[in-house]
N, CA, C and O atoms as a GROMACS GRO file, in nm:
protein
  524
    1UNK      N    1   1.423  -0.486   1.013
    1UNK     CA    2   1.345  -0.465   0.893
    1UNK      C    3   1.422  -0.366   0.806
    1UNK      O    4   1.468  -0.259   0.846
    2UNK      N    5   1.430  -0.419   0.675
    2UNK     CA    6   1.503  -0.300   0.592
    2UNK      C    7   1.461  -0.191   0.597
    2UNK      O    8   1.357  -0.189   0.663
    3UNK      N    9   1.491  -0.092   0.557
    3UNK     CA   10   1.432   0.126   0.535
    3UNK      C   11   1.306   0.077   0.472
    3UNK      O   12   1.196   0.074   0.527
    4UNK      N   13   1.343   0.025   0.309
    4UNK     CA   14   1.218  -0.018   0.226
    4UNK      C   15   1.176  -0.070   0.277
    4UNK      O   16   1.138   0.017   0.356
    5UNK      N   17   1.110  -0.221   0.342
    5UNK     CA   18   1.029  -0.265   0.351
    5UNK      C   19   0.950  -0.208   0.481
    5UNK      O   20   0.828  -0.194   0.491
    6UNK      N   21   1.056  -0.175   0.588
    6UNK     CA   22   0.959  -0.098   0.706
    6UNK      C   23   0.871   0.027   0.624
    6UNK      O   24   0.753   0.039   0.658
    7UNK      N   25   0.912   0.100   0.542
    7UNK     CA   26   0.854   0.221   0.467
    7UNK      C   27   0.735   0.126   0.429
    7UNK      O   28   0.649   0.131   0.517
    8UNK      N   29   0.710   0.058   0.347
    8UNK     CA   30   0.622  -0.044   0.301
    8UNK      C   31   0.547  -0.097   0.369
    8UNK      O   32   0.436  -0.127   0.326
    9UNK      N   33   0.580  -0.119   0.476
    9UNK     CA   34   0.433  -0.177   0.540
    9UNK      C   35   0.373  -0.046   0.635
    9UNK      O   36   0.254  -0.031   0.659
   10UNK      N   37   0.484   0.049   0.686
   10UNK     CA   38   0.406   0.188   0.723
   10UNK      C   39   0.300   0.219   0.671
   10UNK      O   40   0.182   0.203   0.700
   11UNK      N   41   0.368   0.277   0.568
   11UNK     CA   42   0.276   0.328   0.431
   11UNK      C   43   0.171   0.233   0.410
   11UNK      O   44   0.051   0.258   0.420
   12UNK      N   45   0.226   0.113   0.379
   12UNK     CA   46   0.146  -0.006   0.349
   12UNK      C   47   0.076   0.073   0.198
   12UNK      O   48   0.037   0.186   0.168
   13UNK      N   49   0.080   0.012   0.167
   13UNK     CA   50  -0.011   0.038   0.089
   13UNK      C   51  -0.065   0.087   0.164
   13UNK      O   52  -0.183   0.120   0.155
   14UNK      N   53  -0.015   0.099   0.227
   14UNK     CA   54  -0.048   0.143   0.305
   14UNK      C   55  -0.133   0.258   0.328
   14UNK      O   56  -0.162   0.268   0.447
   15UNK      N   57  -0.167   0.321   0.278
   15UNK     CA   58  -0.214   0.388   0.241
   15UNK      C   59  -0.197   0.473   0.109
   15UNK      O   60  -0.246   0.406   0.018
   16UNK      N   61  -0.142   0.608   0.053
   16UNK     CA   62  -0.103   0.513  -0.014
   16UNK      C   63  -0.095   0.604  -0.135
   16UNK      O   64  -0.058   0.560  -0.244
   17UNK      N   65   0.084   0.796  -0.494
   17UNK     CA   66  -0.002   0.911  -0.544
   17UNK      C   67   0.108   0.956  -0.618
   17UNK      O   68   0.200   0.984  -0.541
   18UNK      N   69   0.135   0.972  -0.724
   18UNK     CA   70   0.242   1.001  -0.806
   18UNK      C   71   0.192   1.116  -0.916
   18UNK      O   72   0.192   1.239  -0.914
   19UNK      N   73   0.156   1.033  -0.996
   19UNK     CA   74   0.050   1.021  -1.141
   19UNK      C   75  -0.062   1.001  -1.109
   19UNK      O   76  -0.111   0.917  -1.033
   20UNK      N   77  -0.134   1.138  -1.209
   20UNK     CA   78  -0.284   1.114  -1.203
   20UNK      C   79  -0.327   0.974  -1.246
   20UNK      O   80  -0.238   0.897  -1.282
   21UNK      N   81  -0.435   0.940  -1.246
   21UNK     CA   82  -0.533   0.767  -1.332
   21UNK      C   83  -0.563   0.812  -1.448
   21UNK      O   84  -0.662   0.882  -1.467
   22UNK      N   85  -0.470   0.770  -1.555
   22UNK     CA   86  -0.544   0.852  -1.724
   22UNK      C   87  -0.601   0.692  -1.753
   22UNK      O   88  -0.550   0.580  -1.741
   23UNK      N   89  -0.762   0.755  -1.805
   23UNK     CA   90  -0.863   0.613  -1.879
   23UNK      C   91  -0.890   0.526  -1.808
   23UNK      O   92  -0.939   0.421  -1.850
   24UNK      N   93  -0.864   0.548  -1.682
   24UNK     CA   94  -0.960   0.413  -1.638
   24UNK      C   95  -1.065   0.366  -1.587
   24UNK      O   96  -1.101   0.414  -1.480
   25UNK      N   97  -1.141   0.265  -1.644
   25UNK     CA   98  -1.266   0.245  -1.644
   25UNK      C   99  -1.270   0.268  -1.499
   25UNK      O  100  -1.196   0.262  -1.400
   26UNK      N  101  -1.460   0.314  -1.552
   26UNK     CA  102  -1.504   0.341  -1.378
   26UNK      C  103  -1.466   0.220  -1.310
   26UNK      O  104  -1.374   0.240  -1.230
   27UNK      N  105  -1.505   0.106  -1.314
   27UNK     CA  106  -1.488  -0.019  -1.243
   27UNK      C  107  -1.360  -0.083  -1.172
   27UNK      O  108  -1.340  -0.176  -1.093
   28UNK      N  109  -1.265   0.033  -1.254
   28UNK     CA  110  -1.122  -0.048  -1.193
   28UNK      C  111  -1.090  -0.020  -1.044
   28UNK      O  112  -1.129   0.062  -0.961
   29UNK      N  113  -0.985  -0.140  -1.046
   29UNK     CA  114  -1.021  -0.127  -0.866
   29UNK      C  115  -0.860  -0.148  -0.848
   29UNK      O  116  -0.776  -0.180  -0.932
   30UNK      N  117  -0.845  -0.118  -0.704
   30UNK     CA  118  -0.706  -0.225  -0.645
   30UNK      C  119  -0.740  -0.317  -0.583
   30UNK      O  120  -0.670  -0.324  -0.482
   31UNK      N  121  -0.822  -0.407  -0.589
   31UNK     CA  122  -0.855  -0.522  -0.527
   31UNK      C  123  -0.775  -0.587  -0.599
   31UNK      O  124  -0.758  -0.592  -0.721
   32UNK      N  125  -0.711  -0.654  -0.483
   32UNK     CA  126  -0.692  -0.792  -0.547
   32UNK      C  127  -0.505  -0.771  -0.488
   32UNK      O  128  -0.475  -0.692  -0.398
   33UNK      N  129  -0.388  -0.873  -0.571
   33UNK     CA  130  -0.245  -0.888  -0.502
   33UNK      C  131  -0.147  -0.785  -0.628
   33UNK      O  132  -0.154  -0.751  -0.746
   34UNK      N  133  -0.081  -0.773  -0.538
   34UNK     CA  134   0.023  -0.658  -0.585
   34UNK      C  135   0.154  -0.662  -0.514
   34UNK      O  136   0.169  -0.675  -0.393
   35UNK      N  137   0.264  -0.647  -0.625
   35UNK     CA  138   0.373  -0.676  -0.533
   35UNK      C  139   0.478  -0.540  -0.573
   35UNK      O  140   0.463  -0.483  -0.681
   36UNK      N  141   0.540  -0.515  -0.514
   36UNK     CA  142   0.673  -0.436  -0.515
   36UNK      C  143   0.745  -0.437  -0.608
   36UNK      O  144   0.814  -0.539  -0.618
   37UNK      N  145   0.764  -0.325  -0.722
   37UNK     CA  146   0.798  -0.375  -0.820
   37UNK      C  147   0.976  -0.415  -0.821
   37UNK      O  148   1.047  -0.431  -0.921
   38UNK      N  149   1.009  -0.423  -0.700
   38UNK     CA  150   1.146  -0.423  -0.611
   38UNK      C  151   1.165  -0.591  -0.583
   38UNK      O  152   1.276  -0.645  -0.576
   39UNK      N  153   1.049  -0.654  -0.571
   39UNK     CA  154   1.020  -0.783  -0.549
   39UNK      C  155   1.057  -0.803  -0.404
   39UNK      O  156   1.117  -0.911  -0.400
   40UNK      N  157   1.051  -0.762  -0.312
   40UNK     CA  158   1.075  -0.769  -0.179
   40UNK      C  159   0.973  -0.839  -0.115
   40UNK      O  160   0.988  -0.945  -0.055
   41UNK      N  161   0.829  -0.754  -0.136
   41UNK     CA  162   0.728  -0.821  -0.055
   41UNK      C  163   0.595  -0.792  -0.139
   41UNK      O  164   0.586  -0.699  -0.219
   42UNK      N  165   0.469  -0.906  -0.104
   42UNK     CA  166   0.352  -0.891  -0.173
   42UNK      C  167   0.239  -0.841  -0.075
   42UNK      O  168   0.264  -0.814   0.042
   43UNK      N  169   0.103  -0.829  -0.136
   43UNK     CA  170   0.029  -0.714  -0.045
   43UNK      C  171  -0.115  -0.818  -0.113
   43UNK      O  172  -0.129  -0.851  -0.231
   44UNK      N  173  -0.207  -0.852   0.004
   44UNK     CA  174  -0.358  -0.840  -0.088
   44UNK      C  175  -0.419  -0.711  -0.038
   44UNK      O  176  -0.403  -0.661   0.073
   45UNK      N  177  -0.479  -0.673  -0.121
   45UNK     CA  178  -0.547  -0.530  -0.098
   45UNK      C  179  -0.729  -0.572  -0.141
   45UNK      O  180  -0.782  -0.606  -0.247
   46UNK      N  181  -0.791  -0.545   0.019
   46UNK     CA  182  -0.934  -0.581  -0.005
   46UNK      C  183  -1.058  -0.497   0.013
   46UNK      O  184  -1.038  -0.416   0.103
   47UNK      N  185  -1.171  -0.487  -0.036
   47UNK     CA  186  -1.239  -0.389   0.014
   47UNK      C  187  -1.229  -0.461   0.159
   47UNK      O  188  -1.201  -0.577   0.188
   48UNK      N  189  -1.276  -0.301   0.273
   48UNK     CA  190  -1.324  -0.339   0.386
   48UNK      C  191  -1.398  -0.244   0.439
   48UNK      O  192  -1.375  -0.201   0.552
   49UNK      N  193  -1.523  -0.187   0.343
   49UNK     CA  194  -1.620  -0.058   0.439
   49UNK      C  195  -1.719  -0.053   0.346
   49UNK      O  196  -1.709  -0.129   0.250
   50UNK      N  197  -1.806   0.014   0.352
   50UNK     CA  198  -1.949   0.036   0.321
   50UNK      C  199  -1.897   0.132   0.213
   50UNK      O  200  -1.967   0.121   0.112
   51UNK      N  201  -1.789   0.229   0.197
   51UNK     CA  202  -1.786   0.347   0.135
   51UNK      C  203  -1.689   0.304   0.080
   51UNK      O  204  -1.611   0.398   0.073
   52UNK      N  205  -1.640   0.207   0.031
   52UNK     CA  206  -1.498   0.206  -0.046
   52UNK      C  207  -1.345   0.189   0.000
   52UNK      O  208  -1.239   0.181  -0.062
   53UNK      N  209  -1.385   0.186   0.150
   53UNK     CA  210  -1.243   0.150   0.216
   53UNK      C  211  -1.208   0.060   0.151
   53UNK      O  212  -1.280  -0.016   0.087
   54UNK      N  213  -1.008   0.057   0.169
   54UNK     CA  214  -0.944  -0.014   0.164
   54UNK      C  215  -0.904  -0.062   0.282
   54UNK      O  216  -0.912  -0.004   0.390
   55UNK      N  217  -0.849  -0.200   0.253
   55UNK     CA  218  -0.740  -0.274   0.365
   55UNK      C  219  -0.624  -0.353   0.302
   55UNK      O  220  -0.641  -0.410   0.194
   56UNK      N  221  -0.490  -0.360   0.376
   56UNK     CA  222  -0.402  -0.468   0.262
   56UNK      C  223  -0.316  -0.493   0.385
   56UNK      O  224  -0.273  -0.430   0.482
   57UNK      N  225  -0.314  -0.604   0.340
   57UNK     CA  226  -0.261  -0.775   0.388
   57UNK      C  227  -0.092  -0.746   0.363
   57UNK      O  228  -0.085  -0.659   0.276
   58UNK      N  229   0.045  -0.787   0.407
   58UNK     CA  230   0.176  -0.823   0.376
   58UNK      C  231   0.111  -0.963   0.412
   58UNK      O  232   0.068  -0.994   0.522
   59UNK      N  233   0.112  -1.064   0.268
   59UNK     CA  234   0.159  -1.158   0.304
   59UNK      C  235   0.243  -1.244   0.191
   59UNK      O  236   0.232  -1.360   0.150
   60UNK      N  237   0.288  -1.188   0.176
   60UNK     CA  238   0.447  -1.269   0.109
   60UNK      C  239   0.577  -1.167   0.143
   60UNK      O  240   0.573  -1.044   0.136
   61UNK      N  241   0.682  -1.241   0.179
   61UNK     CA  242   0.836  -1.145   0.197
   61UNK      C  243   0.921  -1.228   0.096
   61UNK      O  244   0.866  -1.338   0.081
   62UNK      N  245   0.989  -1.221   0.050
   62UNK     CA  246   1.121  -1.316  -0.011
   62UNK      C  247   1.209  -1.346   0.083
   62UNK      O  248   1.214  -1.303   0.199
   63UNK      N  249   1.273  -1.416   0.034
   63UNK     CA  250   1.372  -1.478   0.193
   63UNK      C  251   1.492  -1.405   0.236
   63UNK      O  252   1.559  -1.449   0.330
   64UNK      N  253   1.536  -1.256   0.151
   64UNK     CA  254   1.614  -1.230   0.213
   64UNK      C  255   1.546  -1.094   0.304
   64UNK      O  256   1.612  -0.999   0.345
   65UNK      N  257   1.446  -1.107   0.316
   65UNK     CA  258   1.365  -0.999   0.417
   65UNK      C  259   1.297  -1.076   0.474
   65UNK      O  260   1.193  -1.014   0.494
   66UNK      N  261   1.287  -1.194   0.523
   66UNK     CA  262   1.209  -1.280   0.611
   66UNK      C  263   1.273  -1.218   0.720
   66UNK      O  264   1.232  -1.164   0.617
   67UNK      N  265   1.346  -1.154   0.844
   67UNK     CA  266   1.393  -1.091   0.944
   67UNK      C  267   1.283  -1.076   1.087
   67UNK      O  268   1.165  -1.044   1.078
   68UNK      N  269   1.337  -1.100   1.183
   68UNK     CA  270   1.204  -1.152   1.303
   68UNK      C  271   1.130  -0.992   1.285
   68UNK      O  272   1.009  -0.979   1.307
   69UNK      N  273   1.214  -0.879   1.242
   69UNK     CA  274   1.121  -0.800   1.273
   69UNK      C  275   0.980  -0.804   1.138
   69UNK      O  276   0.860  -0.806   1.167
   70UNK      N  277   1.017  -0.805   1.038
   70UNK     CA  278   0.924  -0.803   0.914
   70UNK      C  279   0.845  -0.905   0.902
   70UNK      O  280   0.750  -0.897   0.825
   71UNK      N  281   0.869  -1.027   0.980
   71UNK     CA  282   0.765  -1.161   0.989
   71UNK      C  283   0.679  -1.147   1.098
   71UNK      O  284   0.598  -1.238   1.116
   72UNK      N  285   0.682  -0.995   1.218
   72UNK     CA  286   0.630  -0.976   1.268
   72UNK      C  287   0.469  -0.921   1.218
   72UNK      O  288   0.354  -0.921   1.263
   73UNK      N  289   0.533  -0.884   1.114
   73UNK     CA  290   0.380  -0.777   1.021
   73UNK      C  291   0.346  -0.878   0.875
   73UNK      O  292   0.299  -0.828   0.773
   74UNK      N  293   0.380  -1.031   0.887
   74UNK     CA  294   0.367  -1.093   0.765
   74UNK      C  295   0.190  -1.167   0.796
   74UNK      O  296   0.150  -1.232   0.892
   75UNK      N  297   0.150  -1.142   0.728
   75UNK     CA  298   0.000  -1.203   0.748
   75UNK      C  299  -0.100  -1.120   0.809
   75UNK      O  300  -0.215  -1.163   0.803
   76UNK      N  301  -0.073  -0.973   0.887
   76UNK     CA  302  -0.136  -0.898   0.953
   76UNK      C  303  -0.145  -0.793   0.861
   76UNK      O  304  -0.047  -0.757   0.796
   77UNK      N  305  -0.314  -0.714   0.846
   77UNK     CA  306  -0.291  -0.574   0.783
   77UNK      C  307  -0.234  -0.448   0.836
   77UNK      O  308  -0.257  -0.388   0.941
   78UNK      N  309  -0.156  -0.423   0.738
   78UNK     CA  310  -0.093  -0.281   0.738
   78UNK      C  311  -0.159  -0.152   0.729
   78UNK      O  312  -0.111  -0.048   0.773
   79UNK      N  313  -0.282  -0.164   0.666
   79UNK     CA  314  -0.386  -0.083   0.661
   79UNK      C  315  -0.480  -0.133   0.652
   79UNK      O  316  -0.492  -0.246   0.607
   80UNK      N  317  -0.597  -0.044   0.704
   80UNK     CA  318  -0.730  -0.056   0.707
   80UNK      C  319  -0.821   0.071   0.738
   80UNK      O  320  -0.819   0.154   0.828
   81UNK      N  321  -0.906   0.050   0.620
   81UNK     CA  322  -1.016   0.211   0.648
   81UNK      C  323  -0.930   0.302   0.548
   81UNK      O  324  -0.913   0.417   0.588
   82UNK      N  325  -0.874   0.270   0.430
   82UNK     CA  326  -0.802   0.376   0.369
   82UNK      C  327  -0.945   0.426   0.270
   82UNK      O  328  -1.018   0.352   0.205
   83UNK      N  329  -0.955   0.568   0.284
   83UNK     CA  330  -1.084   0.629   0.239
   83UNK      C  331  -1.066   0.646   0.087
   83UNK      O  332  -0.954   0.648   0.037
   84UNK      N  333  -1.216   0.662  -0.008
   84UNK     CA  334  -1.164   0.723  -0.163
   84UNK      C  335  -1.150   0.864  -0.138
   84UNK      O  336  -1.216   0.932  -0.059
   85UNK      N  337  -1.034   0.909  -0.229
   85UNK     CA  338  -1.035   1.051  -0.157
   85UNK      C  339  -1.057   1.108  -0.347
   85UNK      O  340  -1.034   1.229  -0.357
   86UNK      N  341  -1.080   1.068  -0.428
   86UNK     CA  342  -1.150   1.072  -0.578
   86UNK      C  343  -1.135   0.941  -0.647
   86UNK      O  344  -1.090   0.848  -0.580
   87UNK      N  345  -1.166   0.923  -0.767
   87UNK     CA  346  -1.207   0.836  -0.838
   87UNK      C  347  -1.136   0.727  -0.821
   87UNK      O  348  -1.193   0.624  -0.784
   88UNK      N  349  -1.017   0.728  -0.842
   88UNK     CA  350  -0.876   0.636  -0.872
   88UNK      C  351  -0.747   0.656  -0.744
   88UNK      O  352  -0.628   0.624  -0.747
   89UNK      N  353  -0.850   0.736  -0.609
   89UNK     CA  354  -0.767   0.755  -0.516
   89UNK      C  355  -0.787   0.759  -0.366
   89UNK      O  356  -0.885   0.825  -0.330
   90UNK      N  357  -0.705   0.694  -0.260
   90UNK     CA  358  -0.724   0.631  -0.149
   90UNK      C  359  -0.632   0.714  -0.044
   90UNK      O  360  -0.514   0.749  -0.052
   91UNK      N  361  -0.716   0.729   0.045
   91UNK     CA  362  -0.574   0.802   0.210
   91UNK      C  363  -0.585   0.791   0.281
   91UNK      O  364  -0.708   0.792   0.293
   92UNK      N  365  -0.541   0.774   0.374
   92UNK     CA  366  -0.537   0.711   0.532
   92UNK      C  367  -0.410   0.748   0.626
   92UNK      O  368  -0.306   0.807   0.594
   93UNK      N  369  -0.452   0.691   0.758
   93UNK     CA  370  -0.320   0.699   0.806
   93UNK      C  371  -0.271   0.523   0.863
   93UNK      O  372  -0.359   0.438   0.882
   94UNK      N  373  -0.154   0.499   0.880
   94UNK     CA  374  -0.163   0.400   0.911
   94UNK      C  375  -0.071   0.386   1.022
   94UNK      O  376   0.023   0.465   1.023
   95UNK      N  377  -0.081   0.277   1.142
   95UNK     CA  378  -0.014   0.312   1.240
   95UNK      C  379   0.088   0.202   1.265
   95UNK      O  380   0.038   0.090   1.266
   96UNK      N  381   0.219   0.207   1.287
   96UNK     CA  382   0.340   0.095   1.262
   96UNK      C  383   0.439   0.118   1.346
   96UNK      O  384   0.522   0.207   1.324
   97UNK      N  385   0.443   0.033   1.463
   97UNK     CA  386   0.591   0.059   1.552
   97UNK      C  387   0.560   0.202   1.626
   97UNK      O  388   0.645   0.289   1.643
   98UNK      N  389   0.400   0.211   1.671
   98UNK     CA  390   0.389   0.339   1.719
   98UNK      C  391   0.387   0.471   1.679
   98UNK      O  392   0.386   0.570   1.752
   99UNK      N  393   0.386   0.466   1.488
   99UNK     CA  394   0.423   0.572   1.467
   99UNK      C  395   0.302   0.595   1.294
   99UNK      O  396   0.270   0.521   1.201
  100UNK      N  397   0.277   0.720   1.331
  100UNK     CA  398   0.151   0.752   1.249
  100UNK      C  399   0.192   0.743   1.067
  100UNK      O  400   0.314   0.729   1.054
  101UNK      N  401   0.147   0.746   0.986
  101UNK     CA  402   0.215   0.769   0.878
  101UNK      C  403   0.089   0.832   0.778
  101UNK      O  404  -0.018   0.838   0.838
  102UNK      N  405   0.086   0.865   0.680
  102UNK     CA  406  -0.002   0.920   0.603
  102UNK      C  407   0.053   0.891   0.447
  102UNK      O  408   0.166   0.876   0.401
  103UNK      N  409  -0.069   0.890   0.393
  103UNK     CA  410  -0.030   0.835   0.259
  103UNK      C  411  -0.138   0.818   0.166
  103UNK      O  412  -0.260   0.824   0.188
  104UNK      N  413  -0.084   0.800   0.074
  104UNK     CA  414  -0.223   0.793  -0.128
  104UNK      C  415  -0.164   0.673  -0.182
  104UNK      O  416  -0.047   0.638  -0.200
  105UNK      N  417  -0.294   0.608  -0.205
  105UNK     CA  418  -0.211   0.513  -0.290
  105UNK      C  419  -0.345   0.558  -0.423
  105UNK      O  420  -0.467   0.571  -0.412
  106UNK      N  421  -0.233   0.572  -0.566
  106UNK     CA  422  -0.301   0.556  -0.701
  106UNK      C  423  -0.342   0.486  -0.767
  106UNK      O  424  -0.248   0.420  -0.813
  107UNK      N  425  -0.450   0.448  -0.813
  107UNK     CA  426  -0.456   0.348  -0.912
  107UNK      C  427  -0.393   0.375  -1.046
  107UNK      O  428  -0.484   0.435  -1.103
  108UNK      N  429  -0.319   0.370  -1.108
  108UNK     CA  430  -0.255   0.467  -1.262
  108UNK      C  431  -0.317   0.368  -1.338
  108UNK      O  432  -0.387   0.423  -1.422
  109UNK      N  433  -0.322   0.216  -1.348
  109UNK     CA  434  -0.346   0.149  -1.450
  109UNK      C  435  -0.417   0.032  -1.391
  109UNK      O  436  -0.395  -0.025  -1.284
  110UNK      N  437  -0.508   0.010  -1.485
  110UNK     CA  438  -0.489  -0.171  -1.406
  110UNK      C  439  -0.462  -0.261  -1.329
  110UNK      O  440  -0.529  -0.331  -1.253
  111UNK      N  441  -0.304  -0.249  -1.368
  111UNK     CA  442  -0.188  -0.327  -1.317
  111UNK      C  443  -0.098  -0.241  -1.280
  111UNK      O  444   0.021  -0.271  -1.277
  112UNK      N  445  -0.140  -0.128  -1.249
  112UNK     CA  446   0.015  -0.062  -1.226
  112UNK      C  447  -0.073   0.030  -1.083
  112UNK      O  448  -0.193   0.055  -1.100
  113UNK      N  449  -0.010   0.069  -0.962
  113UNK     CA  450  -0.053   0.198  -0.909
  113UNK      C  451   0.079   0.238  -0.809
  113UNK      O  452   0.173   0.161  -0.790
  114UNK      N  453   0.067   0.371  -0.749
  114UNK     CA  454   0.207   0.415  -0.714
  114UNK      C  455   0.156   0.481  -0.552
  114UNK      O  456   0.080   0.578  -0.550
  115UNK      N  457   0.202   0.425  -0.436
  115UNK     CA  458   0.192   0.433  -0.320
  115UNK      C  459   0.299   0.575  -0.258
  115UNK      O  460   0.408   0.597  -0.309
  116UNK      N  461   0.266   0.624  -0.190
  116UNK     CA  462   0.328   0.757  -0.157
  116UNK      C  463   0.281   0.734   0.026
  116UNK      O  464   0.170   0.693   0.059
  117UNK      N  465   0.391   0.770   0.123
  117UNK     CA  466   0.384   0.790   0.212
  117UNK      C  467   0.486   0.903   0.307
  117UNK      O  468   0.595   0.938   0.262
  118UNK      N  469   0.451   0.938   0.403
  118UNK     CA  470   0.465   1.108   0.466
  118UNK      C  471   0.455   1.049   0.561
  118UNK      O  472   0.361   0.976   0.592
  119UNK      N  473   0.591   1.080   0.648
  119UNK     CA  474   0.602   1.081   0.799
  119UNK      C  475   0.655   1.238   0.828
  119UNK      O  476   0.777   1.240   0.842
  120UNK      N  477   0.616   1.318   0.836
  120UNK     CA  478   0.652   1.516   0.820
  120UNK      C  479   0.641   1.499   0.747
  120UNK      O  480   0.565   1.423   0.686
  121UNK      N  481   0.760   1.609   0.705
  121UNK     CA  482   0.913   1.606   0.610
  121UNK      C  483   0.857   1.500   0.452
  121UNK      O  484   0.806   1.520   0.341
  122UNK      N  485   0.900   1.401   0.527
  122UNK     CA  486   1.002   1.292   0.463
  122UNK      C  487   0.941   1.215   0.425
  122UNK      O  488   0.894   1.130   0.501
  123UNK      N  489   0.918   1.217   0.297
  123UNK     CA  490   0.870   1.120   0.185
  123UNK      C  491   0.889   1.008   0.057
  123UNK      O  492   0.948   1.024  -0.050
  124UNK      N  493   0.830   0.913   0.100
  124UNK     CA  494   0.879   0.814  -0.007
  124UNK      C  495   0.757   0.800  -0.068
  124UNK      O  496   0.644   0.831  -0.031
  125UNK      N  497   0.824   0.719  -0.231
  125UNK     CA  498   0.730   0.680  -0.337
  125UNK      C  499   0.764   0.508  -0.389
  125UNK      O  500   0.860   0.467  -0.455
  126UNK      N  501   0.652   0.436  -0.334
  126UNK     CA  502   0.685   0.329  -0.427
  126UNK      C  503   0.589   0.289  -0.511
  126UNK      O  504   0.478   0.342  -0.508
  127UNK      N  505   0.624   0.170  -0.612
  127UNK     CA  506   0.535   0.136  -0.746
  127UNK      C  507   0.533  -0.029  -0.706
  127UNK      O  508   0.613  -0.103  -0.649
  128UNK      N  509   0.391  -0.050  -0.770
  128UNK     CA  510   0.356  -0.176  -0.704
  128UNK      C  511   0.252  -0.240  -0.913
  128UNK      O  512   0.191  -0.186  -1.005
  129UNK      N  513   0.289  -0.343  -0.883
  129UNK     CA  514   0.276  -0.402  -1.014
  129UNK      C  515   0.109  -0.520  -0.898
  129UNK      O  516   0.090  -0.554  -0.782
  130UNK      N  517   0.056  -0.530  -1.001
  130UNK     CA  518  -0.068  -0.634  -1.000
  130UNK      C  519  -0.022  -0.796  -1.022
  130UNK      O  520  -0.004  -0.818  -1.142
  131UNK      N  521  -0.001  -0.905  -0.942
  131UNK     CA  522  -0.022  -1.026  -0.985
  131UNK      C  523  -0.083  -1.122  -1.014
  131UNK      O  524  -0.025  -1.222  -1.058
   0.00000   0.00000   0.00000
């Protein structure tokens, strides 16, 4: 599995924070598909709790990341139970290859929100576009 895409399904949207949410209606959500703005891999992101959990799906890869390890996590969620932690914002931990990860994912726009994940240390940021 590539750095990115293993980071990506860790995190997953994994859970999941860059930029504050400027203007957006109460109603906006991340429901719904979102992909990498890298084009690597796609995500459905669904409610799944009484309180606003999230959950999200990998299920699209492009073919040059189809790899036995990344088709291992293609169709299975990467997260689930990611909590609102305020208006336009989600955290969780998510667990991948044995290994814990923590993370915000933002809603910034509409169509736009920016996933952040923490293993210690060591942190990545990715941006995920709405399709």
């Amino acid at each position: 599995m590539t750095r990115t895409l293993k980071w990506l399904a860790a995190i997953g949207i994994a859970t999941l924070s860059v930029a504050p949410a400027y203007a957006l209606a109460a109603s906006a959500t991340p429901v719904g598909s979102w992909q990498v703005t890298t084009g690597e891999a796609r995500y459905k992101i669904t409610a799944c709790g009484d309180d606003g959990e999230l959950c999200a799906k990998l299920i699209w890869l492009r073919d040059d990341q189809r790899t036995d390890e990344n088709l291992a996590v293609l169709n299975k969620y990467v997260v689930q139970g990611a909590e609102r932690a305020t208006e336009n914002k989600w955290e969780g931990n998510v667990l991948f290859e044995g290994r814990s990860y923590d993370g915000t994912m933002t809603l910034v726009s509409k169509n736009y929100m920016t996933l952040k994940g923490c293993s210690g240390i060591l942190c990545q940021t990715y941006e995920l576009t709405r399709i």
